[in-house]
C-alpha positions in Angstrom: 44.6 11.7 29.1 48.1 12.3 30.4 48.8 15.4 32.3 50.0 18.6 31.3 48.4 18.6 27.4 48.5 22.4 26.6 49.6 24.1 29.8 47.2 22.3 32.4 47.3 19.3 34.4 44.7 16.0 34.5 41.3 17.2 34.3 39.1 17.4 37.4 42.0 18.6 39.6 41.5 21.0 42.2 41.7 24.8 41.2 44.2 26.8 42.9 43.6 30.2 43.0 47.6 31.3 44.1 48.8 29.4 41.0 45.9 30.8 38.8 46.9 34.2 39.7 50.9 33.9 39.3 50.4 32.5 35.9 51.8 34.7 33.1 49.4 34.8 30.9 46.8 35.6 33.5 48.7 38.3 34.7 48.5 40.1 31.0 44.8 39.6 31.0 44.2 41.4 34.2 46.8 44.3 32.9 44.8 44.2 29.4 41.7 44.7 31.6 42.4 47.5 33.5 43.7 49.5 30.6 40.6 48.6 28.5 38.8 50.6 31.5 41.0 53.3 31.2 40.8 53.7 27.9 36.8 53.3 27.7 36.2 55.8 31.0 38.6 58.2 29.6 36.7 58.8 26.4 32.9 58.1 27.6 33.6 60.3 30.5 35.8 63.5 29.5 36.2 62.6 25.3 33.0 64.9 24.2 33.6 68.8 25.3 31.1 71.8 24.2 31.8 75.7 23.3 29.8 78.0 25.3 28.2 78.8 21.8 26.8 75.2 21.2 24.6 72.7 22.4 26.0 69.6 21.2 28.8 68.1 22.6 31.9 67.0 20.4 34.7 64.9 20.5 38.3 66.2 21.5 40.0 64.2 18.8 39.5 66.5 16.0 35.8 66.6 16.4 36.1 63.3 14.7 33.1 61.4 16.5 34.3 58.3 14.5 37.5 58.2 17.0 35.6 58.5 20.1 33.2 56.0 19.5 36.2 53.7 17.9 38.3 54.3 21.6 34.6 53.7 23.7 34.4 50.4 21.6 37.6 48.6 21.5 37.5 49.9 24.7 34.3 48.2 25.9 34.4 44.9 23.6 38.1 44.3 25.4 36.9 44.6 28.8 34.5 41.7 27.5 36.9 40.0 26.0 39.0 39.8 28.9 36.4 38.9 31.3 35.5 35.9 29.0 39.2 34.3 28.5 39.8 34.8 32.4 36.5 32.7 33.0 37.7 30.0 30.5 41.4 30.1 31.8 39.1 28.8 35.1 37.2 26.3 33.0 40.2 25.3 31.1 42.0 22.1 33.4 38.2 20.9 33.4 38.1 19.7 30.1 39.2 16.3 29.5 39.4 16.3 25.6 42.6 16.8 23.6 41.1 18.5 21.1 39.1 20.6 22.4 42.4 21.8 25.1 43.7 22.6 21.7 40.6 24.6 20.2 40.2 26.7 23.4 44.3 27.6 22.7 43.9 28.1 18.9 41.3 30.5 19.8 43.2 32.3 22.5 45.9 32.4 20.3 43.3 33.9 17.0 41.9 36.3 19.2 44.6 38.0 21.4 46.7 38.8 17.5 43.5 39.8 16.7 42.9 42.3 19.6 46.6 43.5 19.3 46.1 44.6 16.1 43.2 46.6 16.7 44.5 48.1 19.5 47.5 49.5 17.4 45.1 50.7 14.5 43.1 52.5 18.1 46.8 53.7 19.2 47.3 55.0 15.6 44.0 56.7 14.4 43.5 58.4 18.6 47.2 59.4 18.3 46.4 61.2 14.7 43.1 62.8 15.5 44.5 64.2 18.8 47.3 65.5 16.5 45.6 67.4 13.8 43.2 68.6 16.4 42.1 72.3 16.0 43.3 74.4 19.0 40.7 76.8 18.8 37.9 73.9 18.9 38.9 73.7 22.5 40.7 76.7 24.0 40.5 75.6 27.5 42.3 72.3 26.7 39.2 70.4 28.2 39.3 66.7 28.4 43.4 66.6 27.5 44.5 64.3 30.1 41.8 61.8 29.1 42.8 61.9 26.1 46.6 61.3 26.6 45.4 58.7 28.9 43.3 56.8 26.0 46.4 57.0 23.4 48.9 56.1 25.9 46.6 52.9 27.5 46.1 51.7 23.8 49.7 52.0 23.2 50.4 49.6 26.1 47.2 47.4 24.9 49.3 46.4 22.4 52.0 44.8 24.0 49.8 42.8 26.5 47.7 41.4 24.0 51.1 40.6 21.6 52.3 38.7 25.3 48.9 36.9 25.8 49.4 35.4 22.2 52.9 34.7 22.6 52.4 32.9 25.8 48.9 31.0 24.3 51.2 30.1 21.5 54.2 28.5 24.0 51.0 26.8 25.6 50.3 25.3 22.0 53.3 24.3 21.2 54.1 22.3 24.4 50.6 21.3 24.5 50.9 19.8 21.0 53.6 17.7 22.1 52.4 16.5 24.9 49.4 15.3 23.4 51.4 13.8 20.5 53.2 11.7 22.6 50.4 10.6 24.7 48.2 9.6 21.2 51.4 7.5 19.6 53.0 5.7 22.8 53.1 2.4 23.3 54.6 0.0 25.6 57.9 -1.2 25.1 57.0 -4.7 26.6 54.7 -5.2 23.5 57.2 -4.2 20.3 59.9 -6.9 22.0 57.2 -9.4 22.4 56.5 -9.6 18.5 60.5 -10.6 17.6 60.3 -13.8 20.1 56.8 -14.7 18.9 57.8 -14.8 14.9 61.1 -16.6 15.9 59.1 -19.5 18.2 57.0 -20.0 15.0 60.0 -20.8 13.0 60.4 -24.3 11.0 63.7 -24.7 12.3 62.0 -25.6 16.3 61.1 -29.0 16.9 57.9 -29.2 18.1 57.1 -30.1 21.5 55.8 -33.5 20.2 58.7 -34.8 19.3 61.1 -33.9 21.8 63.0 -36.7 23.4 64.2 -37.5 26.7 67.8 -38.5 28.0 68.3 -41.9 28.7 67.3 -42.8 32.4 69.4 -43.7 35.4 67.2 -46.7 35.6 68.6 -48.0 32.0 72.2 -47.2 32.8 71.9 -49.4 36.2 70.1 -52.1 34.1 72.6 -52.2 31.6 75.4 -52.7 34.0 73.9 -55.3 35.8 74.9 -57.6 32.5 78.7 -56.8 33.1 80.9 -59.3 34.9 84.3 -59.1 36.1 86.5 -62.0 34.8 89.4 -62.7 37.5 92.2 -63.9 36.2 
């Protein structure tokens, strides 16, 4: 397989953990983890707040317990998510096969849209409950920074999972190309062989059979011999 097919070099090569690290798209995971850890502590830790009146907790956004648990699960599933890609990013100049190079990038490419669009439907419904929330459901303002914390975080989410799929997509497109040229080259040497083949079989060649040779010196000295000089 030649080197380079969708962002990584022969499989089998050593792994470099600098270069690893100072990739781009690596760089965005790592971001996208941390804020999924923001954004799921924040909620799990200060997101449910009780009245000295009750027993049950509650959740700051509007007592909606539907936004909490939506913030504690994108929240939770991302940090997964992230943990997984990083561990194939690892895996990923080990495989040998074209095609699967270009499944693993597909995927990468499926699944980051995919996590940037929930993260903006998280950034919108947090944003909105936090909104319409009822001032006197919590009068001391308990839990508030966490909870700017989760809607700002899952504003940024967005962004670094848009970047992972842009940069998985730049990855499929010079990977595709790559590959492409590597399935349909072929060597010059052989096209310009097939020109001076079909021309050597042509009727207007003589065969090798019936090629003749130029007259011998032997001949020319015989006939000679047979010449006399008249004196007059």
């Amino acid at each position: 397989m030649e080197g380079g097919a969708y962002g990584a070099g022969k499989a089998g090569g050593a792994f470099d953990p600098q270069t690893f690290v100072r990739q781009p798209h690596t760089i965005l995971r790592f971001v996208s983890w941390v804020f999924s850890i923001v954004v799921f502590g924040s909620i799990a830790n200060e997101g449910y707040v009780n009245k000295p009146s009750e027993v049950e907790e509650f959740c700051i956004f509007n007592r909606n317990q539907n936004a909490c648990n939506y913030g504690v699960t994108i929240g939770a599933l991302s940090f997964i998510s992230c943990m997984l890609f990083l561990a194939l990013d690892i895996y990923f100049p080990q495989i040998s096969s074209v095609k699967d190079r270009k499944k693993a990038v597909l995927a990468d490419i499926g699944v980051s849209a995919f996590w940037a669009f929930l993260w903006f439907v998280g950034f919108c419904f947090l944003a909105n409950q936090w909104q319409v929330a009822k001032p006197e459901d919590n009068p001391l303002k308990e839990g508030a920074d966490a909870a700017r914390a989760a809607i700002t975080f899952s504003f940024f989410s967005i962004f670094t999972w848009v970047g992972q799929a842009f940069f998985a997509y730049q990855r499929y497109r010079v990977g595709a190309d790559s590959a492409l040229f590597s399935q349909d080259y072929t060597d010059p040497s052989q096209d310009a062989a097939v020109p001076y083949s079909s021309y050597a079989s042509g009727n207007d060649l003589e065969s090798p059979g019936t090629y003749q040779h130029s007259p011998s010196t032997d001949a020319f000295s015989a006939g000679t011999q047979g010449y006399q000089t008249q004196n007059y």
